[in-house]
N, C-alpha and C positions, 0 to 999 in steps of 0.2 A: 504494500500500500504506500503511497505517495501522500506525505502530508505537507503541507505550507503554509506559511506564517505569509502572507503578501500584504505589500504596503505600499500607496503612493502618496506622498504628501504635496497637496497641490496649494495651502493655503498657509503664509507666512507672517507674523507679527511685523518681522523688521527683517524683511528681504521679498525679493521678486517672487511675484505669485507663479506658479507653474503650472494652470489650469487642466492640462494631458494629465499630470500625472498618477489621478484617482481612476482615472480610465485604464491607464499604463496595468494596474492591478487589477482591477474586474476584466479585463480582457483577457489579464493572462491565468487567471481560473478558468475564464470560461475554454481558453482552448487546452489546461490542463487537462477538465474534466471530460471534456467532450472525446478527448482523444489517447489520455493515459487512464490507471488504472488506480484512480483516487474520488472521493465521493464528495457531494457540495459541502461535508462538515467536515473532510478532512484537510480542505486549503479553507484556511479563513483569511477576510479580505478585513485589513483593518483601517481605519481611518475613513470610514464608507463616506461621511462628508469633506473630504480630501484635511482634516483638521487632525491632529492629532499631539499629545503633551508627551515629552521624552517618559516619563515618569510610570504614565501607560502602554507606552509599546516595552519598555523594559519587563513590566508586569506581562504582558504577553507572553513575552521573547520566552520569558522563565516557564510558564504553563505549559506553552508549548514547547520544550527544549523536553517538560518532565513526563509529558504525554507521550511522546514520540514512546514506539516498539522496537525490540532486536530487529524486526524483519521489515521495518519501516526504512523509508528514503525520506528524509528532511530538507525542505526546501524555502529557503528565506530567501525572497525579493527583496526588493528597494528600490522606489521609483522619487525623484526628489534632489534638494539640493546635498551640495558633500564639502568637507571642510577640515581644516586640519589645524593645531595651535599651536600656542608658542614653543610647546615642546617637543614639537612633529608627531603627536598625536594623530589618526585619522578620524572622524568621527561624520556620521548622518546630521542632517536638521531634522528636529521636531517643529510642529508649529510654535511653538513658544520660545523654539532656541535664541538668545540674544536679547528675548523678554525682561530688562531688566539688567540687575547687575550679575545675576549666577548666568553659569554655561552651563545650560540647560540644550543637551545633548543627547547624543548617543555613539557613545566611543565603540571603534570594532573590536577593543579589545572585552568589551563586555557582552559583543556578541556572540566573539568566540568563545568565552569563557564558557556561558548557558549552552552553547551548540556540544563544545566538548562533553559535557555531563550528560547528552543526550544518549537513548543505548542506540538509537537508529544505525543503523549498518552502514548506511552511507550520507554525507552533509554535503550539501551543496547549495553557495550562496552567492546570489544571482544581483550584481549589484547595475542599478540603470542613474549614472549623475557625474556630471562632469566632474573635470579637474579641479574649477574653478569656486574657490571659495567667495563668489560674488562681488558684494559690495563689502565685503569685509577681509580685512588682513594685507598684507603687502604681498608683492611678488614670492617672496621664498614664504607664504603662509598659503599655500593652495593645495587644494586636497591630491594628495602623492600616491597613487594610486598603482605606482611599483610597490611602492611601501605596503600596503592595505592589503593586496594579491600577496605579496609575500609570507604580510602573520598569518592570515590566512590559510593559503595551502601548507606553510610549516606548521601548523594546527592540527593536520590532518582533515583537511576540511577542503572543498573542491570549490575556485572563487573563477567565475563568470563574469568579466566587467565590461561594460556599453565601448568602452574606449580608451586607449593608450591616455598616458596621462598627460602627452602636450595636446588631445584634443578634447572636444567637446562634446556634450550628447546634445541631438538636436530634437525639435520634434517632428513629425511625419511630416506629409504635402496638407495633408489635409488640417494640419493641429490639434489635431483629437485621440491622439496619440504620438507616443516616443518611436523616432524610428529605431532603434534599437531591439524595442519592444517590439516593435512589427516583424521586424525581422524574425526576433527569438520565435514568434509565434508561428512566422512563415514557415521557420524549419522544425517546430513540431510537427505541424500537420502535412510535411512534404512526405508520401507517402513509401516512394520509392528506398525511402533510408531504413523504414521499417524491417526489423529483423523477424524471425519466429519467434526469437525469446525477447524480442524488445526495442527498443530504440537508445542506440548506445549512446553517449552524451557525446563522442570523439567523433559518431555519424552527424549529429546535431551541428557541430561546430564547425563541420566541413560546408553543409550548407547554409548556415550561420554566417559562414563568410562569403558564401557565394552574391547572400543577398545582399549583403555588406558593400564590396565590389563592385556589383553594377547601381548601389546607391555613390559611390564615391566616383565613377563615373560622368554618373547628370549632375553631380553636385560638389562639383572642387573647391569651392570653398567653406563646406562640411563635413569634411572626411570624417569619419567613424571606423575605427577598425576594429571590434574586439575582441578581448584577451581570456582563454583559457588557461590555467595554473592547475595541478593537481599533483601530490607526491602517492595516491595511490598503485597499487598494484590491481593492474586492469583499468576500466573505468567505470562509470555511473551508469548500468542500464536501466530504464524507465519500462516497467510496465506496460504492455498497450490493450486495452480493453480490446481493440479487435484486431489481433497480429495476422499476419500474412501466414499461410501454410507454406511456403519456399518464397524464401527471397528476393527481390525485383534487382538486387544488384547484382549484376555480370560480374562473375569471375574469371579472371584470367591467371593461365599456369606460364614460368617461367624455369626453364630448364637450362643449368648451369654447371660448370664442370662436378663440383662436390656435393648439389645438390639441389632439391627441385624448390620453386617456389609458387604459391598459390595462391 
């Protein structure tokens, strides 16, 4: 079973509103469910009026980190702005971050902390937000998204990010969603990657970036490329409510002096 924690936060005290991004999360439930092998109460979608206080997604993060099973796939999103502090910190906004005089946050080391403790078999955490820590912090204060990938996957934890960290995540043509988002969702439901036992995160990301690619094409002056990390052995395969009986991708054999390959 596939469970997820999804969040976009589209509505900010003291920073740019980001109206896509409560969409960016109900979208990506809906082509969870519709297409993997997870149920409408096992992704919950938080922040349903794109608003949400650090204080209560941490409360979440924790329920959900204690609920997760052995045999479960844990999957936290983030759609929204990102930011990093004086001490090279990485951390998410809540809507009330900067409210004031506390840093009122969400650091990722408190995500991975609760992610760690989870027994779920496999974590995987899907981040959608630029480099840029907005209207606040100086040049060397912007969200370091090498950094963020790193503690991360050295967590043991599998990190998915919109974008390399000198770019930006944009939103779609239309603005009613993250292209990022569109993409991730393109390549769930691209059927051809579907295995018997699954759709493997490594097949995802191959056309993850296909869709990537011909967006960076029509649109040079918002490249998006994003980045997979993961230090496991094998990778993340996803469930599919309805898998293919033999697989739609062609194999080819390679025959070599010492030995064959397939």
């Amino acid at each position: 079973m596939i469970r997820g924690l999804f969040c976009g936060v589209s509505e900010y005290r003291a920073n740019q509103q980001l109206p896509y991004c409560i969409n960016d999360a109900k979208k990506m439930k809906e082509v969870f469910t519709e297409n993997l092998v997870c149920s409408d109460d096992s992704i919950v979608v938080l922040a349903q009026d794109g608003r949400i206080e650090n204080s209560e997604y941490i409360r979440e993060l924790v329920r959900f980190s204690e609920n997760c099973m052995e045999e479960d796939i844990a999957v936290v999103y983030y759609s929204g702005h990102g930011g990093i502090d004086e001490r090279g910190d990485n951390y998410l906004y809540a809507t009330n971050t900067f409210d004031g005089n506390d840093m009122t946050c969400v650091y990722f080391d408190v995500i991975i902390e609760h992610l760690k403790k989870s027994k779920a078999k496999s974590k995987l955490v899907i981040i959608d937000c630029c480099h840029a820590d907005s209207n606040y912090g100086s040049e060397k204060q912007k969200f370091d998204t090498d950094k963020a990938i790193k503690d991360i996957y050295q967590s043991g934890i599998t990190a998915v990010f919109s974008c390399r960290k000198d770019q930006e995540s944009h939103p779609y043509y239309d603005n009613e969603i993250s292209a990022f988002t569109q993409f991730f969702c393109d390549a769930v439901r691209y059927k051809k990657s579907y295995q018997p036992e699954g759709l493997y995160l490594s097949d995802l990301k191959i056309t993850l970036d296909a869709y990537a690619r011909v967006w960076n094409i029509k649109n040079e002056s918002m490249q998006q490329e994003p980045v997979l990390r993961s230090n496991m052995i094998g990778t993340v395969v996803f469930p599919l409510k309805y898998p293919p009986k033999i697989s739609e991708r062609k194999k080819r054999g390679f025959v070599f002096d010492d030995f064959d390959a397939l």
